[in-house]
C-alpha positions, 0 to 999 in steps of 0.5 A, spaced: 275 121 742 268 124 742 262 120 740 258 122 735 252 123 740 256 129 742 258 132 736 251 133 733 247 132 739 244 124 737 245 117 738 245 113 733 239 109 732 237 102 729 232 103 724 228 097 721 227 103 715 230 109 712 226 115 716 222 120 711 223 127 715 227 133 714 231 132 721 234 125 718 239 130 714 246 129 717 244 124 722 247 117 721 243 111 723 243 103 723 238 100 718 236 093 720 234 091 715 240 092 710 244 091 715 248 098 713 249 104 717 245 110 713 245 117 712 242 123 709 246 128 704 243 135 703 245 141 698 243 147 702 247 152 701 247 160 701 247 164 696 248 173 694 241 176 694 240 183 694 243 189 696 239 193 700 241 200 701 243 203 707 247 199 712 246 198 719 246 194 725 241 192 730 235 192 726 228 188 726 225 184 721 219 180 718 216 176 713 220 171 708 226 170 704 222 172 697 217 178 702 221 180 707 222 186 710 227 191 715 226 196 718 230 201 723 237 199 727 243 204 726 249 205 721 255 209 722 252 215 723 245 216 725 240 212 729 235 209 722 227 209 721 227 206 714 224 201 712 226 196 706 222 191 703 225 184 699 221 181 693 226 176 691 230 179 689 232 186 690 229 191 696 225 198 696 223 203 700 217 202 705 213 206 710 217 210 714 218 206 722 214 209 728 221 211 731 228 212 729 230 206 733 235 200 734 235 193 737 228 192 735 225 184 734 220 183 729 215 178 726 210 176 722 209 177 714 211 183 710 205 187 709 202 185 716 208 185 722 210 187 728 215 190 732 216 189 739 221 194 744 227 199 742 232 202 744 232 210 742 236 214 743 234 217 749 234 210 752 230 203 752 222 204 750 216 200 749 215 200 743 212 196 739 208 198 731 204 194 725 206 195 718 201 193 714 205 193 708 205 201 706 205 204 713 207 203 720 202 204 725 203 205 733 201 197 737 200 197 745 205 198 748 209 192 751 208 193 759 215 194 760 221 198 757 224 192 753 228 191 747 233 186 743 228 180 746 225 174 743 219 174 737 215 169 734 209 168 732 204 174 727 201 180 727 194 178 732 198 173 736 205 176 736 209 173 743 215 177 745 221 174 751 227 176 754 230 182 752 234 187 756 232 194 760 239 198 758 245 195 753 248 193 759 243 193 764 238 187 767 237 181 763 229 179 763 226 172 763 219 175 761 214 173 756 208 177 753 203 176 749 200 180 743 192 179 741 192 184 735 191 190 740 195 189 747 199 186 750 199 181 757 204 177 760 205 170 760 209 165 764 217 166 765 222 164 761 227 158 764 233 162 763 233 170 762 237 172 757 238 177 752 239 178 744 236 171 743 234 168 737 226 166 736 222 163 731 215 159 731 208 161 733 205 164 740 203 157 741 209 153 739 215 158 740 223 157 740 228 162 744 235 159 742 241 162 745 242 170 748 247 172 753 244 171 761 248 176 764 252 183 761 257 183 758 255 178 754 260 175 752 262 170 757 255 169 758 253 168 751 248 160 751 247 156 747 240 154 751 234 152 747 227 153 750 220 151 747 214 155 748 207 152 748 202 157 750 203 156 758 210 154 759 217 154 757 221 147 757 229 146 755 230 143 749 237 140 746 241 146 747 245 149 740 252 146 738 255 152 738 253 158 743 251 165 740 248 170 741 244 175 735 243 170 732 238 170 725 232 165 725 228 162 720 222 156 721 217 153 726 218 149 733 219 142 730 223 145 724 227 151 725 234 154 722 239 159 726 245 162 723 250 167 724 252 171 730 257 173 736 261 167 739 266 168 744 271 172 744 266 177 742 266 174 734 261 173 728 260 167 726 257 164 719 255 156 722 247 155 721 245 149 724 238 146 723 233 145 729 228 139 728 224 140 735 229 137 739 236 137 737 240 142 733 245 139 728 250 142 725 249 144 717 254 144 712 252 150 708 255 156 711 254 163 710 259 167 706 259 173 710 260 171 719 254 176 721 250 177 727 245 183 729 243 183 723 236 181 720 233 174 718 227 171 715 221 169 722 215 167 718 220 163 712 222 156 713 228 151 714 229 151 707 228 157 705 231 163 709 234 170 709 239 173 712 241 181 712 248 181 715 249 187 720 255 185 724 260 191 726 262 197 722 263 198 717 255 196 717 254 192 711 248 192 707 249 184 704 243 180 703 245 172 703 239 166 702 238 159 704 235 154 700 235 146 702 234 141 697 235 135 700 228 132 697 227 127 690 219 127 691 217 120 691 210 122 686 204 121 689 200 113 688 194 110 687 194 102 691 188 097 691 184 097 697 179 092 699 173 091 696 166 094 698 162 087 699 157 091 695 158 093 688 154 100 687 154 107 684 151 113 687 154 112 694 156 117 699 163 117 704 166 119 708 171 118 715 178 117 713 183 112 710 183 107 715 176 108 719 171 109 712 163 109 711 161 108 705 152 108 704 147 108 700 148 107 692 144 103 686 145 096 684 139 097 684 137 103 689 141 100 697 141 102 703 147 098 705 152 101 709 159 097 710 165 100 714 173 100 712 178 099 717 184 100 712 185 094 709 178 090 708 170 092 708 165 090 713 156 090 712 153 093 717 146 095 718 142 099 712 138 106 711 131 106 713 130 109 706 134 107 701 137 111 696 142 114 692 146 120 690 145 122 697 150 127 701 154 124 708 157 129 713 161 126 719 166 120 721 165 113 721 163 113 728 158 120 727 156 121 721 149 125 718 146 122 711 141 127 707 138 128 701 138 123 694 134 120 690 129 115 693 126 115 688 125 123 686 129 128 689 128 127 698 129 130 704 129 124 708 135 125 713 139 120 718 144 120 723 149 114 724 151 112 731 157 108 729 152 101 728 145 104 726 142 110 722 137 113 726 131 117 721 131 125 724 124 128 725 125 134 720 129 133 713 133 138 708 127 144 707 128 142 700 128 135 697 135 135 692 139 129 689 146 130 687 148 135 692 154 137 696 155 135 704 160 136 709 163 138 716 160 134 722 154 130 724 152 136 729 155 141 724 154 140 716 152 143 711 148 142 704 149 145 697 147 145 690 144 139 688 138 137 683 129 138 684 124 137 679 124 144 678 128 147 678 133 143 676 139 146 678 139 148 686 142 154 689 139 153 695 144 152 702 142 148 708 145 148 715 144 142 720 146 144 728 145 136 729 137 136 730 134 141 725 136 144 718 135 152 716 136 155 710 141 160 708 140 167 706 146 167 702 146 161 697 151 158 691 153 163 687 151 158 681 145 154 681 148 146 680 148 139 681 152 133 680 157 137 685 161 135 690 164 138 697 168 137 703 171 141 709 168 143 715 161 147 717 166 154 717 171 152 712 167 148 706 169 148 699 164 145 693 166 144 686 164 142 680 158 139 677 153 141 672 150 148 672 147 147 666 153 144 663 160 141 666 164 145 670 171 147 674 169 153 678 169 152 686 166 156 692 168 157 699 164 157 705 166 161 711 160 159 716 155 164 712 157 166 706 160 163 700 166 166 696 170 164 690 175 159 689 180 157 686 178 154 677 180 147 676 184 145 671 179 139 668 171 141 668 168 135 671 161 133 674 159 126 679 165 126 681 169 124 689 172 129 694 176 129 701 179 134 706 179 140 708 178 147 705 186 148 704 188 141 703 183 138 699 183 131 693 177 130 687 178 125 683 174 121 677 167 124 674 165 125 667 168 131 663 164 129 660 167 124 658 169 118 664 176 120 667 180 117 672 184 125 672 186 127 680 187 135 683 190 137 689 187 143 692 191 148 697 186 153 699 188 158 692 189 154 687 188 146 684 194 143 681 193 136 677 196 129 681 197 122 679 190 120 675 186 114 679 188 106 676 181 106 675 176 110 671 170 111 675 164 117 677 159 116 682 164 114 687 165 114 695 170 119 698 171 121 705 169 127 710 171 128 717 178 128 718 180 127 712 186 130 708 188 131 701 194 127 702 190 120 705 184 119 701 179 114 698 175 112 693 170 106 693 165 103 688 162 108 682 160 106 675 165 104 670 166 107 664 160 103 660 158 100 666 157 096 670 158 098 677 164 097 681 165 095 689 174 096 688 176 101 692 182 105 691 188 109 697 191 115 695 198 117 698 200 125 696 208 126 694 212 124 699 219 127 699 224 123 699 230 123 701 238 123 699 241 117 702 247 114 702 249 107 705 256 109 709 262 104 707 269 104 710 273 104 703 
C-alpha cells in the first residue's frame, strides 16, 4: 500500500495549531491540541472563458488571467505572427508579432512582456521581442539559437532557461538574464531540458518538468528546480511528469497544468506548488491540453489556460479560481500601556520593538520602549516637546520638529538608549509635520509656522544635515502624517486649511499624487510603507477611531480602532500595514490617554475539517 507522504509529497505532521497558508490545502496533519487528525478543503476549480480566434499550438504568452496575452505558434495551416489580448472575458487583436514563429516563451504583464527564442520556419532563432501593449518591438537577441525554454520574471528583469536548438536537436541547461536591453548568461541548470514549464521572478524562478533527452517522451520529468538569482537547486519533484505544461505563480506558490504525459498524451491534472512540494488539486481541466498558453504574471489562485494541444488546434480559454479562504477580519487588541499618559507623541519601529517620544501631559521628553507586550521608561529628550516628527527604528531613530514651545527645529538622534542633539536643525522651525524613512535617510513635510501657517516646505536628512528641497508638498498643511522610506514615502491628510483626504507620493525627489481617503481626517497616526500603508484615528473634524488600508493606488476602510483617539503614536521602520500600533493620544473630551492598541490586518482563513472514520 502506498503511504500518504508518497501520494502527495508530504508527511503527516503534529501541529499544536491549524496552519494559515495556502499550501495547507489537500495536506492532513495531526492537531495536538484537539487531539484530531485535519485537513483543509478548497473549491478550486476550472471554468469556460473566452474563445480566442485563431487556434494554434506552440505559442507565447504573458500577463494574467483577466490581462493576458498570446501571440505567435502555429495552426493547421500557417506558422502565426498575431497577437491576441484577454480582458476577462473576451480576446481581441493586438500588435502584430516580430515573427511568424512557434515555440515561443513568454513573461511579463500584458502591456509590457517579453519573449524569448522561436523556432521560424527556417529553423530555431534568437529571437527575443517586448510588447508594450499596442506594438511588439525587437530586444537583444538571446546569445544562442534557442527555443521551447523556461521564463519567469518581467520585461527589464526577464530570465530564460533550457530549450532546445532544433524540434530534436540538443537539449540545453543554459540560463540567461534579461536587464531591459540584453541578455547575459547565468549559471547552468541541473538538469537540462526542454519544453519545460517556468514561473516566478529573476531572483526566485521555478523550471518544472520538460523532457531532458529527444524524443521526448520517455524522457519527459517531472524535476523541480529553484532558481535564486546565482544558482539552481532541486526541489519536490511533480506528482505527475510532463512536459509543455502551462505555469501560474511565484517560487513559494505556483500552479502547473495541463501537458503531455507519457505515451505522448494531454493530460488535464494541475497541481499546486508551495515552495517545496507539488500537490495534487482536485480541480481538473475540462479540456487535457498542452503547448498551449497560461498566465506567467497570474497567480496560484487566479490562472489562465489557452488550450494548444494537437490538430484540430483548439482556440479554448479555461480560468482558474482557488476560494479556499473565509477572511477572518482584521482586529484591533489591548496592548501594554505606556508608563506615561501623553498626547502629541511620536513612533515609530515596529509591533513588537516600538519607540514612542515626546508629547504633552504637560509638554514630555519622556521616551519609553514596547517589546510587544508592555512599556519601558527610558532616557528623555533634551528638549521636550510635542507634536514632533520620528524616523527610524527602536534602536535608530531621528526625532525633528514640534512644539517646544512655538514651532522648533530642534533635531535629535537616538542610539537605542540616549537621544543625542544634532548640530544643525530643520531649516524651517514646523509643528505637526509628517516624518518618515530611517535615522540616515528621512524626510520632513508639511507641518505648521507662525507664519505662515500651513507649510509646504520638504526637508531632507542624509544623518547629519537637513537640505531643503526644490519640489515641496503640492498643498501647504499641517496636522498631516506620514510613513514609508526616503524614496518611497507617502503623506496624508491634516489640515490645509480645512480637513483633508488627499494623499502624496514621494519618490526621493518629487512628489506626486496618490490615492483620496475615504474619511478626511487631521491629527491622526500612520504605519508602513508607500503600498502597504494603515491610518487610524483623528478628527474629522469630529474625533474618530475610523481605520483605512493603503495598497500603493487606493485606501479601503478597515476594522475601526476599540478607542477613539488623536495625537497618538504610530510606527515607522520596518513597519507594515498589516502589524501596527497606536499608543497614548487625546480621548475625545479628554484626557489623555497611555492604552496602546495592536492591529492585525484580515487573515485568510482556511476551510478545515476534522477527518473521522464514520
Amino acid at each position: 500500500m502506498s503511504e500518504y507522504k508518497t501520494i502527495f509529497g508530504k508527511a503527516v505532521k503534529a501541529l499544536a495549531s491549524d496552519p494559515t497558508d495556502a499550501g495547507a490545502e489537500g495536506q492532513i496533519w495531526y492537531n495536538t491540541t484537539t487531539g484530531s487528525f485535519r485537513t483543509v478543503l478548497s473549491s478550486g476549480a476550472w471554468s469556460a472563458g473566452g474563445s480566442y480566434s485563431t487556434g494554434r499550438r506552440s505559442l507565447g504568452s504573458a500577463g494574467t488571467q483577466t490581462a493576458n496575452l498570446i501571440f505567435g505558434g502555429y495552426g493547421p495551416a500557417a506558422i502565426s505572427n498575431a497577437t491576441e489580448e484577454y480582458n476577462g472575458a473576451s480576446w481581441t487583436a493586438g500588435g502584430t508579432f516580430g515573427a511568424s514563429a512557434y515555440g515561443i516563451r513568454g513573461m511579463g504583464t500584458q502591456t509590457a512582456a517579453l519573449s524569448a527564442g522561436e523556432f521560424l520556419a527556417t529553423g530555431v532563432n534568437t529571437g527575443s521581442y517586448e510588447y508594450d501593449g499596442s506594438s511588439w518591438t525587437a530586444g537583444g537577441s538571446l546569445p544562442a539559437s534557442r527555443a521551447v525554454m523556461g521564463t519567469a520574471g518581467t520585461q527589464t528583469t526577464g530570465l530564460a532557461f533550457g530549450g532546445s536548438s532544433g524540434p530534436f536537436a540538443i537539449i540545453a541547461n543554459n540560463t540567461y538574464e534579461y536587464n531591459g536591453t540584453s541578455w547575459t548568461a547565468g549559471n547552468n541548470m541541473g538538469t537540462g531540458r526542454s519544453y519545460v514549464g517556468g514561473f516566478g521572478t529573476q531572483t526566485a524562478a521555478v523550471g518544472c518538468g520538460g523532457y531532458t533527452a529527444p524524443p521526448g517522451d520517455a524522457n519527459t520529468t517531472g524535476a523541480t528546480e529553484e532558481y535564486d538569482g546565482t544558482n539552481w537547486t532541486t526541489s519536490g519533484a511533480m506528482n505527475t511528469a510532463r512536459r509543455t505544461n502551462n505555469v501560474s505563480g511565484i517560487q513559494t506558490a505556483g500552479l502547473t497544468f495541463g501537458g503531455y504525459v507519457p505515451p505522448n498524451t494531454l493530460t488535464n491534472v494541475t497541481e499546486s506548488y508551495d515552495g517545496s512540494n507539488w500537490t495534487t488539486t482536485p480541480a481538473t481541466l475540462a479540456t487535457a491540453t498542452g503547448n498551449g498558453g497560461g498566465s506567467p504574471a497570474g497567480t496560484v489562485a487566479s490562472a489562465l489556460s489557452t488550450e494548444g494541444g494537437n490538430a484540430p488546434y483548439g482556440a479554448t480559454t479555461e480560468e482558474y479560481n482557488l476560494s479556499i479562504y473565509a477572511p477572518i477580519a482584521a482586529t484591533w487588541a489591548s496592548g501594554g500601556n505606556l508608563n506615561t499618559a501623553r498626547w502629541g507623541v511620536a513612533g515609530g519601529g515596529t509591533q513588537t520593538a516600538a519607540i514612542a517620544t515626546g508629547g504633552e501631559t504637560p509638554r514630555t521628553g519622556a521616551t519609553e520602549l514596547y517589546d510587544g507586550t508592555s512599556w519601558t521608561e527610558v532616557n528623555d529628550l533634551n528638549t521636550a516637546r510635542n507634536q514632533l516628527a520620528l524616523a527610524g527604528s527602536q534602536t535608530a531613530s531621528v526625532a525633528f520638529g514640534g512644539e517646544a514651545p512655538g514651532p522648533s527645529t530642534a533635531t535629535e538622534l537616538w542610539d537605542g538608549s540616549t537621544w543625542t542633539s544634532n548640530p544643525t536643525g530643520l531649516n524651517t522651525a514646523t509643528r505637526d509635520n509628517a516624518g518618515f524613512g530611517t535615522q540616515t535617510a528621512a524626510v520632513s513635510a508639511g507641518g505648521f509656522a507662525a507664519s505662515p501657517p500651513f507649510l509646504t516646505v520638504t526637508e531632507t536628512w542624509n544623518g547629519s544635515t537637513w537640505s531643503t528641497s526644490p519640489n515641496s508638498l503640492p498643498t501647504g498643511t499641517g496636522q498631516i502624517s506620514g510613513i514609508g522610506t526616503a524614496t518611497a514615502g507617502l503623506v496624508m491628510g491634516g489640515l490645509a486649511p480645512s480637513v483633508t483626504g488627499d494623499s502624496f507620493e514621494w519618490d526621493g525627489s518629487s512628489w506626486t499624487a496618490g490615492g483620496t481617503m475615504n474619511t478626511a481626517r487631521a491629527n491622526f497616526c500612520g504605519s508602513g510603507i508607500q503600498t502597504n500603508g494603515l491610518i487610524a484615528g483623528g478628527t474629522t473634524p469630529t474625533y474618530t477611531n475610523a481605520a483605512e488600508l493603503y495598497n500603493g493606488t487606493s485606501w479601503a476602510t478597515t476594522t475601526s480602532m476599540t478607542t477613539v483617539r488623536i495625537d497618538q503614536a504610530g510606527l515607522s521602520e520596518g513597519s507594515t500595514g498589516d502589524a501596527g500600533l497606536v499608543a497614548g493620544g487625546y480621548l475625545d473630551g479628554g484626557p489623555s490617554t497611555a492604552a496602546t492598541e495592536e492591529f492585525t490586518g484580515e487573515i485568510p482563513a482556511l476551510d478545515y475539517k476534522t477527518i473521522t472514520t464514520s
